[in-house]
mmCIF file of the C-alpha atoms, coordinates in Angstrom:
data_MODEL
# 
_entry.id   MODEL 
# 
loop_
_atom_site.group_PDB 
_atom_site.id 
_atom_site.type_symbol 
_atom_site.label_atom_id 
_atom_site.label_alt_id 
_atom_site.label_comp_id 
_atom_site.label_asym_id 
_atom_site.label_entity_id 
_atom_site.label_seq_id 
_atom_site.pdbx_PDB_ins_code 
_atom_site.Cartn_x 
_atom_site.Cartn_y 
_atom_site.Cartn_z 
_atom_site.occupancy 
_atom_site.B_iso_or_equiv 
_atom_site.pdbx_formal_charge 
_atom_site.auth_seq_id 
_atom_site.auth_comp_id 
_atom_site.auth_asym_id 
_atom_site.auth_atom_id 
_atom_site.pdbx_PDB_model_num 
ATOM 1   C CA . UNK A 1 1   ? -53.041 66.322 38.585  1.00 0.00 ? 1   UNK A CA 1 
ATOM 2   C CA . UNK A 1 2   ? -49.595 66.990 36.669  1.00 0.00 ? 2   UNK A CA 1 
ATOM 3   C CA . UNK A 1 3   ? -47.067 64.357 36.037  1.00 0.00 ? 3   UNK A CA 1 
ATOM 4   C CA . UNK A 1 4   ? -44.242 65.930 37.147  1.00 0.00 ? 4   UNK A CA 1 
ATOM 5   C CA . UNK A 1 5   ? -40.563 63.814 36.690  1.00 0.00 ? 5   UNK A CA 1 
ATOM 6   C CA . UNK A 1 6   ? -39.035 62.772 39.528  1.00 0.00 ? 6   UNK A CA 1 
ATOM 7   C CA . UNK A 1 7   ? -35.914 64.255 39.007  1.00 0.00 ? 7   UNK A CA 1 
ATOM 8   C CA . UNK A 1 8   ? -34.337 66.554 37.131  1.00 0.00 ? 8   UNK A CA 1 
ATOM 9   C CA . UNK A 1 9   ? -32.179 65.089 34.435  1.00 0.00 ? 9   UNK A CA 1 
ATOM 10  C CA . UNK A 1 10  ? -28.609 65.702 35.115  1.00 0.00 ? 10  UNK A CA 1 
ATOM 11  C CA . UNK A 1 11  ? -25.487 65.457 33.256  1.00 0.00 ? 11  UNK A CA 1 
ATOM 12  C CA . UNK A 1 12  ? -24.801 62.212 32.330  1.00 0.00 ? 12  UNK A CA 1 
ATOM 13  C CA . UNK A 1 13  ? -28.336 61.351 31.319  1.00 0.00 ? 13  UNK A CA 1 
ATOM 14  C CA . UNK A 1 14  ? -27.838 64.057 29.235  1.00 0.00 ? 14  UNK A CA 1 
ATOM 15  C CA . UNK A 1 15  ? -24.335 62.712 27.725  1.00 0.00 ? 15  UNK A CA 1 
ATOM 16  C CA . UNK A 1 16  ? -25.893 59.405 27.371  1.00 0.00 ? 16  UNK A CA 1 
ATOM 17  C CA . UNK A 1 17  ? -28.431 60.869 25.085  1.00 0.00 ? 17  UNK A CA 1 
ATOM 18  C CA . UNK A 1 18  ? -26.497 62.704 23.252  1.00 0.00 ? 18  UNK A CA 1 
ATOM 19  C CA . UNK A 1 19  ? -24.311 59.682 22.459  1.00 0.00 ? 19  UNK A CA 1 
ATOM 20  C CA . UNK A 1 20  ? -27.057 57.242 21.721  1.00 0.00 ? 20  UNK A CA 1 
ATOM 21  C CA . UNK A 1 21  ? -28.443 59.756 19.397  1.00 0.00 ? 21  UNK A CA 1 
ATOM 22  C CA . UNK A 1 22  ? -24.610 59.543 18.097  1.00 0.00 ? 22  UNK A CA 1 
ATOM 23  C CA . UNK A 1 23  ? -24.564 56.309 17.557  1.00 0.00 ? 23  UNK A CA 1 
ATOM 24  C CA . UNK A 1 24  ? -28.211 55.844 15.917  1.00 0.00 ? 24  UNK A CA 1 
ATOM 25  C CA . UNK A 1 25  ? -26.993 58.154 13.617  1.00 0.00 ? 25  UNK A CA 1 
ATOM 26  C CA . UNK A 1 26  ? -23.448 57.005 12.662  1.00 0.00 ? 26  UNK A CA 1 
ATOM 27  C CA . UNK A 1 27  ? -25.636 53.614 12.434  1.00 0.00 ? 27  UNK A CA 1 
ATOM 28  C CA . UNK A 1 28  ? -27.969 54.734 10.110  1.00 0.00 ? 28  UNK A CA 1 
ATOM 29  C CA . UNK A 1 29  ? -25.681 57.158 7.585   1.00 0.00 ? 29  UNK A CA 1 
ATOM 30  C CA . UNK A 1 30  ? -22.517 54.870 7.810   1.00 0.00 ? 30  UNK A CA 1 
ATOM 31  C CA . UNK A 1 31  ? -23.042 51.002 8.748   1.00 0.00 ? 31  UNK A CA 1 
ATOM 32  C CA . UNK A 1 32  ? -26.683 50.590 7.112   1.00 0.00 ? 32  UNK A CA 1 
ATOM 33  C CA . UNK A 1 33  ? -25.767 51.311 3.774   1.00 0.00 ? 33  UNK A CA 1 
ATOM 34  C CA . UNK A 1 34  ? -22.403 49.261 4.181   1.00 0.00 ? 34  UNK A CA 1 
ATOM 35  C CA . UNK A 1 35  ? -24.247 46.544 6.005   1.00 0.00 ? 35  UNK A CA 1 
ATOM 36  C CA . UNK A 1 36  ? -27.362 46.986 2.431   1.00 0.00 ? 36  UNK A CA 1 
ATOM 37  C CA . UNK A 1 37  ? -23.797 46.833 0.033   1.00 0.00 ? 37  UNK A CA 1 
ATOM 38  C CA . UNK A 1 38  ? -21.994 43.501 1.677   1.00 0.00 ? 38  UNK A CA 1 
ATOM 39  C CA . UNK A 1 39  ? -25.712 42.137 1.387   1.00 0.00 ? 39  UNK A CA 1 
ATOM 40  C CA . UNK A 1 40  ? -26.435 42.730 -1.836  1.00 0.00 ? 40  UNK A CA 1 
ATOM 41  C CA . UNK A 1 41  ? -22.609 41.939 -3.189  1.00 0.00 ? 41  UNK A CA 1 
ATOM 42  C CA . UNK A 1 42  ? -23.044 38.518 -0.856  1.00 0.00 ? 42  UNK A CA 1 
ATOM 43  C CA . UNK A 1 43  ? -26.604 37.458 -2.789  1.00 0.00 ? 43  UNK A CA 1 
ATOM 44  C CA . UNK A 1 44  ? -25.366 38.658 -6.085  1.00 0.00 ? 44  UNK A CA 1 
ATOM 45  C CA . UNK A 1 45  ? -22.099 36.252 -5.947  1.00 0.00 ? 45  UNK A CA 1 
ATOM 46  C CA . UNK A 1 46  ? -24.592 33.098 -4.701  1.00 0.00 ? 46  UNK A CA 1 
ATOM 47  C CA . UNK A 1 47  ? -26.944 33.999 -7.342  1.00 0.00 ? 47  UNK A CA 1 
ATOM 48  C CA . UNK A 1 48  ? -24.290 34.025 -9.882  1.00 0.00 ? 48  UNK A CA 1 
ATOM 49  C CA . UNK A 1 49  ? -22.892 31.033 -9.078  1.00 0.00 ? 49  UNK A CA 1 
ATOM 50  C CA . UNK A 1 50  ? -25.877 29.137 -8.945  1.00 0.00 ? 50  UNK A CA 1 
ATOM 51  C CA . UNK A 1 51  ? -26.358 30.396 -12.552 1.00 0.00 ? 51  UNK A CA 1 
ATOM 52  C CA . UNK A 1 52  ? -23.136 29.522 -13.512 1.00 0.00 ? 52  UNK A CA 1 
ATOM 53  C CA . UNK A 1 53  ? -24.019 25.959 -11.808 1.00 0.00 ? 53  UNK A CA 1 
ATOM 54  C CA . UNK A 1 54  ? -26.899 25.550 -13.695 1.00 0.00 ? 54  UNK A CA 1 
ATOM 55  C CA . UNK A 1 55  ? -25.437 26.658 -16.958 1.00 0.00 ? 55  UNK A CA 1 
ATOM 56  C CA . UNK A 1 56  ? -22.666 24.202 -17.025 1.00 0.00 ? 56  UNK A CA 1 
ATOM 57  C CA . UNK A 1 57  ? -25.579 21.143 -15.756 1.00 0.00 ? 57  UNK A CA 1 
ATOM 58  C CA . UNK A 1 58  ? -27.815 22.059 -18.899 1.00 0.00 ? 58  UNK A CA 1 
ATOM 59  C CA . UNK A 1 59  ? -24.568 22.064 -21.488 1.00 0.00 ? 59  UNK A CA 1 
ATOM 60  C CA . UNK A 1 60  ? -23.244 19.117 -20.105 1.00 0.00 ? 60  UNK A CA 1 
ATOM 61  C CA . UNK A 1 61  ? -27.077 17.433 -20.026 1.00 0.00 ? 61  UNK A CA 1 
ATOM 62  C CA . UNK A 1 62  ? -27.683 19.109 -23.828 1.00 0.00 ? 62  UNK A CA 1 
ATOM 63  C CA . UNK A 1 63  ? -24.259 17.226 -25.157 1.00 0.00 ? 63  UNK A CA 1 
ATOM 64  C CA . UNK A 1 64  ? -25.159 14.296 -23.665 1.00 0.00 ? 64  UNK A CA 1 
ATOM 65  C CA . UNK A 1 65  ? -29.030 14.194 -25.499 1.00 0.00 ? 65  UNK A CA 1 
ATOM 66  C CA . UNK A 1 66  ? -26.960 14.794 -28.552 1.00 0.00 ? 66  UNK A CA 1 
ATOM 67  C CA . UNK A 1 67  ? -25.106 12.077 -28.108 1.00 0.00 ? 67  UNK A CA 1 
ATOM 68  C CA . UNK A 1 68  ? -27.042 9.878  -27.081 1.00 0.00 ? 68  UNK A CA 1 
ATOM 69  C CA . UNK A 1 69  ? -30.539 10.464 -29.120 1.00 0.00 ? 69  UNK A CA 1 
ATOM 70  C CA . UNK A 1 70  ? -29.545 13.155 -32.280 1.00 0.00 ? 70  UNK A CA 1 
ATOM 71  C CA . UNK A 1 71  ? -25.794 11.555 -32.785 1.00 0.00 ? 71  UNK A CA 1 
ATOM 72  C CA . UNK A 1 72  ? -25.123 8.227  -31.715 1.00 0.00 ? 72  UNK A CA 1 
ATOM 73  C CA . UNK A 1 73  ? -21.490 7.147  -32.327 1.00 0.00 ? 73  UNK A CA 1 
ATOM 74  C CA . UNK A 1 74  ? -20.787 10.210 -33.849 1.00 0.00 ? 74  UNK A CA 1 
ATOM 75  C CA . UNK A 1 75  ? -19.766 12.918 -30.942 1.00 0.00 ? 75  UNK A CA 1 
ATOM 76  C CA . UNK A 1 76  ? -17.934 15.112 -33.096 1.00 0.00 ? 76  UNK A CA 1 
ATOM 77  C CA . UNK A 1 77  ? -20.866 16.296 -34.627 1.00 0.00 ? 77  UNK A CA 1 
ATOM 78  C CA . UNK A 1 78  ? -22.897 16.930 -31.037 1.00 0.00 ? 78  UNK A CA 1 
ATOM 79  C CA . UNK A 1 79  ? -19.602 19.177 -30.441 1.00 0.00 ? 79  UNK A CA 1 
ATOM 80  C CA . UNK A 1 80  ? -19.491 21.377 -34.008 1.00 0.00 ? 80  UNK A CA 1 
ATOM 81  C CA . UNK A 1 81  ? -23.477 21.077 -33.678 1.00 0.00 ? 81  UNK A CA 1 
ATOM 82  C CA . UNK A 1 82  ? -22.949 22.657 -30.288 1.00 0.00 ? 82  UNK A CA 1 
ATOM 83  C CA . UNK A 1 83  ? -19.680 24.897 -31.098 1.00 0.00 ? 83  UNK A CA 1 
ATOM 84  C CA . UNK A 1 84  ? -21.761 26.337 -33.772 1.00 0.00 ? 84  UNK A CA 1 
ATOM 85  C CA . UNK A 1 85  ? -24.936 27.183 -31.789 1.00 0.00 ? 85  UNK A CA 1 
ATOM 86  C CA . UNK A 1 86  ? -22.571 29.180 -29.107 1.00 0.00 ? 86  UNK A CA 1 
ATOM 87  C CA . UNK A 1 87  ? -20.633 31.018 -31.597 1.00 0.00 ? 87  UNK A CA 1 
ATOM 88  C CA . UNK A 1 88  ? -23.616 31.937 -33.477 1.00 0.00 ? 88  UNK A CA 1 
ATOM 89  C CA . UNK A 1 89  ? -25.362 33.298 -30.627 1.00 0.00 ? 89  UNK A CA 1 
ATOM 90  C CA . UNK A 1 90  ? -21.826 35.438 -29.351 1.00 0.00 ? 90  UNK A CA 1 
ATOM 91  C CA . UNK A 1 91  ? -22.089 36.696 -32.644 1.00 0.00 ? 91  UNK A CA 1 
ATOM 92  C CA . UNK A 1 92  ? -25.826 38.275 -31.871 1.00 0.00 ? 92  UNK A CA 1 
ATOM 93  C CA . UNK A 1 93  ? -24.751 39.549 -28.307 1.00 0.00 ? 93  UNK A CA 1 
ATOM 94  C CA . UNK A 1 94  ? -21.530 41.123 -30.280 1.00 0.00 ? 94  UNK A CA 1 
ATOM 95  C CA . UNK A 1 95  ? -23.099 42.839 -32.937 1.00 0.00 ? 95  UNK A CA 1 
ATOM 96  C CA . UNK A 1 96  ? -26.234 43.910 -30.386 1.00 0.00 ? 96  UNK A CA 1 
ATOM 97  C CA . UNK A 1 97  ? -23.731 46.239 -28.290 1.00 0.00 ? 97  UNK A CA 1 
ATOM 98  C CA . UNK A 1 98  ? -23.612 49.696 -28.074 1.00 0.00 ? 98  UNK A CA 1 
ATOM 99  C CA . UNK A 1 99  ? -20.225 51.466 -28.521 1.00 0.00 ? 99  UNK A CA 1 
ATOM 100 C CA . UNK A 1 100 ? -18.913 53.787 -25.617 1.00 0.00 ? 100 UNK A CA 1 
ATOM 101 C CA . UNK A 1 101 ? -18.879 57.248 -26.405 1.00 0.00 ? 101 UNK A CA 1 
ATOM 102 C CA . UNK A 1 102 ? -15.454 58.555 -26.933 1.00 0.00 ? 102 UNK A CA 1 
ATOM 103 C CA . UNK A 1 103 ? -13.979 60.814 -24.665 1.00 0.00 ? 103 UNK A CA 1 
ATOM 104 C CA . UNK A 1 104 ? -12.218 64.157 -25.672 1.00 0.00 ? 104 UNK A CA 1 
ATOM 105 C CA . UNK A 1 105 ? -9.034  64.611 -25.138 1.00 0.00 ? 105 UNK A CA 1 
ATOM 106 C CA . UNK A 1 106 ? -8.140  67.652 -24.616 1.00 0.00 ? 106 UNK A CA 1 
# 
């Protein structure tokens, strides 16, 4: 035996599918890769905060060790200890960059 449909599909089956194929693929060439870009832009801003976050707790918990255990009664030198260590290590980033090409004006 044949499985024949029960009906013939008529018109507005047929404009149905032709708009749910419409929308599957406005939905997958247009809102996917805007829906991929908010994610990633919405995990990138947590993770960077939390980084900043945790930054700022291990300065703040490195100036207090130094003055507590390496300067005691002395803070200015935990500070120009510290200033020194950050400016040192800018200078390593800053020399470590590459320059942009030039453009050519024309």
């Amino acid at each position: 035996m044949e499985n024949k449909p029960d009906r013939v599909p008529d018109s507005i089956d047929k404009a149905f599918g032709l708009l749910d194929h419409a929308l599957d693929v406005l939905h997958d060439k247009v809102l996917r890769p805007i829906f991929l870009t908010a994610r990633t832009l919405a995990f990138g801003f947590v993770l960077f905060s939390f980084g900043i976050a945790v930054l700022m707790a291990l300065l703040i918990g490195l100036v207090r060790f130094l003055n507590i255990y390496c300067f005691a009664g002395r803070e200015w030198l935990s500070y120009l200890s510290l200033g020194t260590l950050l400016i040192v290590s800018g200078l390593i980033v800053w020399r470590s960059r590459k320059p942009l090409p030039q453009r050519k004006s024309s």
